[in-house]
C-alpha positions as CSV (number, residue, x, y, z in Angstrom):
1,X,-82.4,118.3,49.3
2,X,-80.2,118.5,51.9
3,X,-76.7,116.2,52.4
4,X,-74.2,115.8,54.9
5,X,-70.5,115.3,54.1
6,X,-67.7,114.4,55.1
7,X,-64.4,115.1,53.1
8,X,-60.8,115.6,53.0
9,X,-59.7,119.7,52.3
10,X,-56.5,119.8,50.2
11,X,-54.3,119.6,53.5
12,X,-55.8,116.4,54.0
13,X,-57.9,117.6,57.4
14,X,-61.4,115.9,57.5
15,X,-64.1,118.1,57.2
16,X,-68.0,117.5,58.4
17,X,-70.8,119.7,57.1
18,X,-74.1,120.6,55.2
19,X,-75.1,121.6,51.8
20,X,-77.7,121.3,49.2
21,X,-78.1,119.7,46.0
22,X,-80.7,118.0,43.6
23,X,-79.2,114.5,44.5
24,X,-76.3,112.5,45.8
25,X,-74.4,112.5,42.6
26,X,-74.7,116.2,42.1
27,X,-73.5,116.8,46.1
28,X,-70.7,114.3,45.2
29,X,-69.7,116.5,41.7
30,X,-69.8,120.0,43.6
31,X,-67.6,118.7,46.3
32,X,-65.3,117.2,44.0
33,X,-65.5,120.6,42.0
34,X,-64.6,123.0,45.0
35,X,-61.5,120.4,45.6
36,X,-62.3,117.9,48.0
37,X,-62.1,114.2,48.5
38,X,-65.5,112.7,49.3
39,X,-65.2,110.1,51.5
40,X,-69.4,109.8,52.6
41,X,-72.1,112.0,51.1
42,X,-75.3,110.9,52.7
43,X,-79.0,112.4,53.1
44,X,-80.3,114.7,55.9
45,X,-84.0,113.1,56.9
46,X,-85.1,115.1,60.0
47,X,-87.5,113.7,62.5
48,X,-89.2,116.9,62.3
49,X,-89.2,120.2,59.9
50,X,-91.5,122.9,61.0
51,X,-90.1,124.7,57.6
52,X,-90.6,122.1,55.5
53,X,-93.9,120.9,57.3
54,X,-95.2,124.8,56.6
55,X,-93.4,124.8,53.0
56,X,-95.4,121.8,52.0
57,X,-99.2,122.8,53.0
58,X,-98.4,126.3,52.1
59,X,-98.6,128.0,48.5
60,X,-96.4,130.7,47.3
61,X,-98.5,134.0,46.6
62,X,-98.7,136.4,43.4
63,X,-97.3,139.2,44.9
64,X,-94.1,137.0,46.4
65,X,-93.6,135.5,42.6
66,X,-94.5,139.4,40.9
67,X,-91.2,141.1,43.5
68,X,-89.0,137.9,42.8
69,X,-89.4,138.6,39.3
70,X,-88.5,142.0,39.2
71,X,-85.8,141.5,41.6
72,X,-84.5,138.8,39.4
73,X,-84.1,141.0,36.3
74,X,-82.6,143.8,38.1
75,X,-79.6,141.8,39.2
76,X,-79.5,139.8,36.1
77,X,-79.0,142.8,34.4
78,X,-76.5,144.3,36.9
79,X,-74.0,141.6,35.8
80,X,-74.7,139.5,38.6
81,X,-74.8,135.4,37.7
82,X,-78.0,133.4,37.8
83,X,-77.2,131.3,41.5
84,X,-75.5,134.3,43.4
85,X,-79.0,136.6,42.5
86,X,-81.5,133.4,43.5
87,X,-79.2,133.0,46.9
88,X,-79.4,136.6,47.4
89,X,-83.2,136.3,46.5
90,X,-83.8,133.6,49.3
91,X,-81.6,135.1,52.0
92,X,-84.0,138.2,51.5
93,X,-87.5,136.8,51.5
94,X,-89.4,136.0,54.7
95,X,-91.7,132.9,53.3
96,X,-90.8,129.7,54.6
97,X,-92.1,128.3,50.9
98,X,-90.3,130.5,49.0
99,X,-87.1,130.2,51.1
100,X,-87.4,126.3,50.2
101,X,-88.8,126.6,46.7
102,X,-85.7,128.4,45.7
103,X,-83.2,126.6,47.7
104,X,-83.6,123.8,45.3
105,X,-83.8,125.5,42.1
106,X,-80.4,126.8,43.4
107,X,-79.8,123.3,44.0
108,X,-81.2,121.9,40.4
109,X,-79.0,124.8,38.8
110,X,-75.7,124.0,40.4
111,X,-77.0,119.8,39.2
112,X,-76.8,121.3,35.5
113,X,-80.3,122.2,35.2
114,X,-81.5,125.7,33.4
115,X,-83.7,127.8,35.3
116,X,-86.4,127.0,33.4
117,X,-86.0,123.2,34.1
118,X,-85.5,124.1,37.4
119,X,-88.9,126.3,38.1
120,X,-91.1,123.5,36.3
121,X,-90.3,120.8,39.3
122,X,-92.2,123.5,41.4
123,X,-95.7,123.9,39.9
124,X,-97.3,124.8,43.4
125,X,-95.2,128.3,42.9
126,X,-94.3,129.0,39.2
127,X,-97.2,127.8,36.5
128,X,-96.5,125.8,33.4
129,X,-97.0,129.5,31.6
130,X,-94.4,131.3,33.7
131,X,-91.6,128.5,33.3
132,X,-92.3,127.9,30.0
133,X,-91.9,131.5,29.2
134,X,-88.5,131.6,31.0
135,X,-87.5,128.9,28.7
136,X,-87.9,131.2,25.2
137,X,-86.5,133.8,27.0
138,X,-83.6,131.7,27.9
139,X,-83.5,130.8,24.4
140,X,-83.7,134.4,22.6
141,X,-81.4,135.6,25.1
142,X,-84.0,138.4,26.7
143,X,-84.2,136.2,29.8
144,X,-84.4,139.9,31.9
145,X,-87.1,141.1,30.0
146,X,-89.0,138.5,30.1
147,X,-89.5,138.4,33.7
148,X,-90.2,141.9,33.7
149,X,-93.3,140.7,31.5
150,X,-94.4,137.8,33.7
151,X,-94.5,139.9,36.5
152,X,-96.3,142.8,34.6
153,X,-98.5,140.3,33.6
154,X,-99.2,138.7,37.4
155,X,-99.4,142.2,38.8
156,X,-102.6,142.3,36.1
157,X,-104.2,139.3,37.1
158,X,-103.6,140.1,41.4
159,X,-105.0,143.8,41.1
160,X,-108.2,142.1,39.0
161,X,-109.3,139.3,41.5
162,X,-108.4,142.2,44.5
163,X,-111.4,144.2,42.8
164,X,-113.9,141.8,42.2
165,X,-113.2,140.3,45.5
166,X,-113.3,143.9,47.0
167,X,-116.6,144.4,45.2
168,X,-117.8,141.8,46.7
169,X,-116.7,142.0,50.3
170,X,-119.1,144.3,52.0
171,X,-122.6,142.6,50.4
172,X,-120.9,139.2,51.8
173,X,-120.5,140.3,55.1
174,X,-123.7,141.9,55.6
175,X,-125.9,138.8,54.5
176,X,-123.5,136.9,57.0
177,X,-124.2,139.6,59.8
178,X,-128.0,140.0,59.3
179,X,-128.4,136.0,59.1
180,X,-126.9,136.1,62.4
181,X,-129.1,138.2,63.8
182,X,-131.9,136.6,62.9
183,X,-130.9,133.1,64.0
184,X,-130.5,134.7,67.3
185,X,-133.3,136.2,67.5
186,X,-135.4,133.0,66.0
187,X,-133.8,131.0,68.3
188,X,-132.8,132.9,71.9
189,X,-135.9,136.2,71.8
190,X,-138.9,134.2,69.9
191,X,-139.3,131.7,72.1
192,X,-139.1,133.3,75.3
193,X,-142.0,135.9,73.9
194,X,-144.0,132.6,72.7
195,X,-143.8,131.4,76.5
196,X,-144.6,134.8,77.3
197,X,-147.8,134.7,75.5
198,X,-149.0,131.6,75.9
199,X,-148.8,132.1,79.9
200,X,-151.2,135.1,79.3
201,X,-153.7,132.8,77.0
202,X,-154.9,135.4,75.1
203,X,-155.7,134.9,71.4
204,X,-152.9,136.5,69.3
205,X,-154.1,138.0,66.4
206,X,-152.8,136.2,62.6
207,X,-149.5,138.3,61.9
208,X,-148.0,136.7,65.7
209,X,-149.6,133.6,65.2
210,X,-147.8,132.8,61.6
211,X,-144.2,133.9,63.6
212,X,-144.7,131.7,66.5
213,X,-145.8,128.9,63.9
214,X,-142.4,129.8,61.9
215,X,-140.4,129.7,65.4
216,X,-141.8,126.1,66.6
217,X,-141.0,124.6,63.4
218,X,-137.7,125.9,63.7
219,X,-137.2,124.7,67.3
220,X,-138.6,121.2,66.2
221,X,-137.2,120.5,62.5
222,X,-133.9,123.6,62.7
223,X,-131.7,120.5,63.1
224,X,-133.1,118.2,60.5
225,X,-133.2,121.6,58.2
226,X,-129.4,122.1,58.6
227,X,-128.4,118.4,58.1
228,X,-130.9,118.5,55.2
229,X,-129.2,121.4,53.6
230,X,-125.1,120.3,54.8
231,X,-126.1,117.2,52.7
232,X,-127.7,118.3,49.7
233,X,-124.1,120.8,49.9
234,X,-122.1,117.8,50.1
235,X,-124.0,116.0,47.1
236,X,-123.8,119.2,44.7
237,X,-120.6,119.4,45.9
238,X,-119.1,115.7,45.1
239,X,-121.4,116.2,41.4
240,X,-119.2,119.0,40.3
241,X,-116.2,117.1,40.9
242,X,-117.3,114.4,39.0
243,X,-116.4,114.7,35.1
244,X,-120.1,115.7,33.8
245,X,-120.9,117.6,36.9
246,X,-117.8,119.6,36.4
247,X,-119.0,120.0,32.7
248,X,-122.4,121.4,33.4
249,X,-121.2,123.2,36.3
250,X,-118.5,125.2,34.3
251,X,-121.2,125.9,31.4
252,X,-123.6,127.4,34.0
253,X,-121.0,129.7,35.0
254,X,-120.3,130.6,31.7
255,X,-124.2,130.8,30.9
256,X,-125.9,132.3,33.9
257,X,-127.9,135.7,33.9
258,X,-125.5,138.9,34.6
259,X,-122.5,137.1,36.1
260,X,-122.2,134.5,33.3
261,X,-120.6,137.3,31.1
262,X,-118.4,138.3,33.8
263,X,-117.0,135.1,34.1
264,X,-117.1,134.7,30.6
265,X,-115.0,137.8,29.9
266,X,-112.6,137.3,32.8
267,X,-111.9,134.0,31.2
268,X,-111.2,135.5,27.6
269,X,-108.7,137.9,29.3
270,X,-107.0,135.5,30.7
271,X,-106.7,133.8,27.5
272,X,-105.8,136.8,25.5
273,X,-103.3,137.9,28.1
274,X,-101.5,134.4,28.0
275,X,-101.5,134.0,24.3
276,X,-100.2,137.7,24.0
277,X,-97.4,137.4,26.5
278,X,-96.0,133.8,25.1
279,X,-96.6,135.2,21.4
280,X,-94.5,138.1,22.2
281,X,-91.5,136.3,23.5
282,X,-91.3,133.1,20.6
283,X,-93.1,130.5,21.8
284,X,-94.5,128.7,18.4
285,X,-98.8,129.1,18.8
286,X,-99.6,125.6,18.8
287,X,-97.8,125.2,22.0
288,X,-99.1,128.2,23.1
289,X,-102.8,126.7,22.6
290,X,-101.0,123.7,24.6
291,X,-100.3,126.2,27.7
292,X,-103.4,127.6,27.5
293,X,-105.2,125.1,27.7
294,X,-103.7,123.7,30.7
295,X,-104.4,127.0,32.4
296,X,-107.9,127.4,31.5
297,X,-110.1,126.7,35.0
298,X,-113.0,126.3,33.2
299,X,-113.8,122.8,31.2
300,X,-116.0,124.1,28.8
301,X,-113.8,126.4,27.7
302,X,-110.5,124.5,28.0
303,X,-112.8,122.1,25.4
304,X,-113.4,124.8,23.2
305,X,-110.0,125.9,22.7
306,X,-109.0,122.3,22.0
307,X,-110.9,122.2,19.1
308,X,-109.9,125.6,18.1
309,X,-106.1,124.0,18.7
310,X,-106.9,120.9,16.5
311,X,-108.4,123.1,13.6
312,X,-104.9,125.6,14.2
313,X,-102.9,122.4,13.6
314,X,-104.9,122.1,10.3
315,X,-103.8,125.1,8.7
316,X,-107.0,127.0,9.2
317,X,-105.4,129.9,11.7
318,X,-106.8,131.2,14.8
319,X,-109.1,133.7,14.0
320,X,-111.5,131.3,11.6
321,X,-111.8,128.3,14.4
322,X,-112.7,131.1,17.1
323,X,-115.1,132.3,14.6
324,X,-117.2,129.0,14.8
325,X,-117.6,129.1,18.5
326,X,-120.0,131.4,20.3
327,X,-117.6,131.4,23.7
328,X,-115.2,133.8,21.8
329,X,-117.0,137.2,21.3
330,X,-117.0,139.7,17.6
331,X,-114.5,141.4,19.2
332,X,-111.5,138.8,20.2
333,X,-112.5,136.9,17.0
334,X,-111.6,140.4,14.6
335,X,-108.9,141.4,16.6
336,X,-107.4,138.1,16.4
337,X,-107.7,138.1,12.5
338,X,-106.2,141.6,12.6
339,X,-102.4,140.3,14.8
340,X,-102.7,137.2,12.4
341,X,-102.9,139.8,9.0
342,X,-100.4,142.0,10.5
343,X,-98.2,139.9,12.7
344,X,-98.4,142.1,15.9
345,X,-101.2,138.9,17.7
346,X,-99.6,140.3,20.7
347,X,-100.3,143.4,20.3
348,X,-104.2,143.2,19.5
349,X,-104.8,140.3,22.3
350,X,-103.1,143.3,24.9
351,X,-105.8,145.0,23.5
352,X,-108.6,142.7,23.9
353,X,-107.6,141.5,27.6
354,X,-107.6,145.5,28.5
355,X,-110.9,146.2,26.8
356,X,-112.7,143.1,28.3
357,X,-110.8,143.3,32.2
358,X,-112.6,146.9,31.9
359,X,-116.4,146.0,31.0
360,X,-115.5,143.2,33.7
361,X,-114.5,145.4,36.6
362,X,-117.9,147.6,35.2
363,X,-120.4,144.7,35.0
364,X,-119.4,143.8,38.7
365,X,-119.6,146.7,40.0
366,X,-123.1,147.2,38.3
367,X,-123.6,143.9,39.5
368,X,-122.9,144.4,43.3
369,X,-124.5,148.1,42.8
370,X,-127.9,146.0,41.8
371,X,-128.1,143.0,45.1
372,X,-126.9,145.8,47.7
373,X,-130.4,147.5,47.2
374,X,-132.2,144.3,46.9
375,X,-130.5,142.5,50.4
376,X,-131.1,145.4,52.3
377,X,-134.8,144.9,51.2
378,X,-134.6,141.5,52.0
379,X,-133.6,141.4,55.4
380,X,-135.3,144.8,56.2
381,X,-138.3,143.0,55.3
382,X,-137.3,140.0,57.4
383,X,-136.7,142.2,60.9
384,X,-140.1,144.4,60.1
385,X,-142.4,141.5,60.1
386,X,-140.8,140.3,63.4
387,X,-140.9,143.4,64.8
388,X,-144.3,144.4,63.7
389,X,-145.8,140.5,64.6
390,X,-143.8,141.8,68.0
391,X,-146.0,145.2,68.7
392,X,-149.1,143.6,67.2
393,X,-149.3,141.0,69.7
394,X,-148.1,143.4,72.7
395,X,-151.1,145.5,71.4
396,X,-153.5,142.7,71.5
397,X,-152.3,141.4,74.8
398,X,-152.4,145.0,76.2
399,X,-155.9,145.7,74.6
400,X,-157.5,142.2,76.1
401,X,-156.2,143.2,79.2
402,X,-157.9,146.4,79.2
């Protein structure tokens, strides 16, 4: 937060100005620290902050925390000291978010805080897993190597979601374009070929008569259709929110035909890659069950690993609770037995995450490959039985005519 000041320098002048700090007392002690007499130290509260109005409804991306990581451990390991790199970090970086983000760890550091302590106030940018591994790195003294880790490990997780959602940008904007066109041609070109014929009074033969049926139902009960559907959205919607809507939904993703085992194996990644990076720099495993947890998305499985955690605390291991549960496939379950035998759980859970992030990235692709085919059928089917209901009653006008 920011203060303003006013204080006597060491020739006694008075001197106005500006500066962060975590609270009152701490702006007080760094004033009194650089050799000043405080005589007033009292909060900045703008009217208006466009930077701090865009840093609060704004979220600090992956590929912002991934390059302040790196950049981090680069002049960490130059010789450069902790507050110096993060102010040379935020004088660099062009997000409003980040700029304030790291102005107050700066702050919170210069209070006495460690940079862990400092990160965790900011849960919107660094997750409980990234600041907690900061913390054992602080603690085993590999602090610079640990970052490069966490941002190995965020690069991972960016380039995945980039490729599913890549895989599944173009099918996704062609059921949006073709659903356009045929609302406007439902709702501007139909009718007018209805008036058409029915100013002729000529007996349409059945293909026409069915479309103009389809079109006047639309034109009479399209708005009670749209409400019908926006509500039934907004119920489903509210369910899944709820505790056991949220349970059920988060088992039918987990469950459902082809896409179920993707989301099932992106899940276990996740999980594999979280345990493997916090097992690799010291964090004790119960607490990295505790971590996990808290990052799972999915209730079900966030559940399931609870009771695997519960049954850890027990004495039984990892690798025997996991085998109880049919979330956690043959092969997480033996590799997981094999790091606990040998000691290297990091090691084998790499292993895992890389081997299911890869059938994954297959299965979507496979996935995608499969509904491209079937949603051009689908709408080619749709704009051939206008069309042809089109001709057919041009014909029969034309032939009746003759």
């Amino acid at each position: 937060m920011e203060y303003a000041y006013v204080v006597y320098d060491r020739d006694k002048k008075m001197v106005e100005g500006k500066l962060n700090a975590s609270s009152e007392s701490s702006a007080t002690s760094l004033l009194n620290y650089s050799g000043y007499q405080v005589l007033s130290v009292k909060p900045v509260v703008p009217f208006f902050n466009l930077d701090s109005l865009t840093a609060r409804f704004t979220r600090v991306k992956p590929t912002e925390i991934v390059m302040f990581s790196r950049q981090l451990a680069l002049l960490l390991e130059s010789g450069t000291d902790i507050v110096t790199s993060l102010e040379l970090l935020q004088a660099q970086t062009d997000s409003a978010t980040m700029k304030q983000v790291l102005g107050e760890v700066i702050s919170d550091i210069r209070g006495g805080s460690s940079l862990s302590a400092a990160l965790s106030r900011h849960p919107r940018a660094f997750s409980q897993l990234y600041h907690r591994a900061i913390s054992a790195g602080e603690q085993g003294g590999n602090l610079e190597e640990v970052l490069r880790q966490m941002a190995n490990h965020l690069e991972r997780s960016v380039t995945t979601q980039k490729k599913i959602k890549g895989a599944l940008r173009y099918p996704v904007i062609v059921f949006v374009i073709a659903l356009a066109v045929v609302a406007m041609m439902v709702t501007f070109v139909l009718p007018r070929f209805t008036s058409l014929y029915a100013q002729f009074g000529t007996e349409l033969p059945l293909l026409p008569r069915i479309l103009i049926g389809i079109t006047d139902w639309f034109s009479q009960y399209g708005l009670f259709l749209i409400l019908g559907i926006l509500a039934g959205a907004g119920i489903f919607y509210f369910y899944i929110k709820s505790p056991s809507g949220k349970t059920w939904w988060h088992n039918i993703q987990l469950s459902m035909p082809i896409f179920g085992r993707i989301n099932l194996l992106n899940s276990l990644s996740r999980i594999c890659r979280t345990i493997s990076l916090l097992f690799k720099v010291g964090v004790p495993l119960p607490e990295i069950m505790s971590i996990t947890i808290y990052g799972s998305t999915n209730k079900v499985m966030a559940q399931t690993l609870a009771d695997v955690q519960q049954e850890l605390l027990k004495g039984e291991g990892l690798s025997r609770p996991m085998s109880r549960r049919n979330l956690f496939l043959p092969l997480m379950v033996q590799m997981t037995r094999v790091g606990e035998e040998t000691g290297n759980l990091d090691r084998t859970l790499s292993t895992v995450a890389e081997a299911y992030e890869t059938e994954a990235e297959d299965k979507t692709s496979a996935a995608v490959a499969m509904v491209q085919p079937m949603l051009t059928l689908f709408i080619g089917g749709i704009v051939a039985f206008i069309a042809g209901a089109l001709i057919q009653a041009m014909y029969s006008v034309y032939g009746q005519f003759g």
